[in-house]
N, C-alpha and C positions, 0 to 999 in steps of 0.2 A: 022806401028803404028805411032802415032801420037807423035813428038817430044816432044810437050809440056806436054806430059802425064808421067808417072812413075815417078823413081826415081832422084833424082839428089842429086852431093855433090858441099858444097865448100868451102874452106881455108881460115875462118876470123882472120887474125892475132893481130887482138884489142879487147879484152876483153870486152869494151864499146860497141864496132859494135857486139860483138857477142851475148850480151846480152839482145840488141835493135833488132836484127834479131831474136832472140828467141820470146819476147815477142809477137813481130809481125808474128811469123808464129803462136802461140798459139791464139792468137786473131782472124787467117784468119779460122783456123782448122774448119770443118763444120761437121766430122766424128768422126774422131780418132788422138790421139796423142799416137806415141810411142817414148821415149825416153829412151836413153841409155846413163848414165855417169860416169865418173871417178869419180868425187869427186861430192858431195852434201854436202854443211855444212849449220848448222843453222846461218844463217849471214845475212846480208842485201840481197845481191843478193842470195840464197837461198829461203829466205821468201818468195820475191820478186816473183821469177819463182813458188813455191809453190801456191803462192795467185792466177795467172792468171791459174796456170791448175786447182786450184780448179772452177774458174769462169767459164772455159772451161765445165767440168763436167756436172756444174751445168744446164747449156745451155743443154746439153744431149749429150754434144764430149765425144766421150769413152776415156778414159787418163789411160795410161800405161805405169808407171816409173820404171827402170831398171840401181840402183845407186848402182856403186862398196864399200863393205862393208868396204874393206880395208883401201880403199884410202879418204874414207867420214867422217866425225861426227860417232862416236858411240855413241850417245845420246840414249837410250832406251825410251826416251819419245817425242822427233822429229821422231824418226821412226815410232813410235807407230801412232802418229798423221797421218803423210802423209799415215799411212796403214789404217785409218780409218775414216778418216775426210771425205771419200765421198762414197757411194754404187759401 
């Protein structure tokens, strides 16, 4: 198979860089985004990644977020939102 194909990980340990390598692979995405987090709060950097997967969507990337209940916001109307703000 070809290297540059499938999966890959990797270990950003700056919050800033992680958040800037988010944006940027949401912006690259031509498919599909899946996403899986610990925490999601309603906060700047929350909105933030909200706003570009919505933009994503909108373009026609499938967006599929998968945010730990526990560890997140239990805002019932931030959830409510991000569950409904796009088909």
């Amino acid at each position: 198979g070809d290297p540059e194909r499938g999966n890959h990980i990797s270990i950003i340990d700056y919050g800033r860089d992680a958040l800037l390598i988010r944006v940027h692979l949401i912006r690259s995405a031509e498919y599909s985004i899946d996403i899986q987090t610990f925490i999601l709060e309603n906060d700047e950097s929350g909105r933030y990644l909200a706003f570009e997967l919505i933009q994503a969507a909108r373009r026609g990337v499938k967006v599929r977020l998968l945010a730990d209940h526990f560890m997140s916001v239990r805002d019932p109307e931030w959830a409510a939102f991000l569950a409904t703000v796009h088909p």
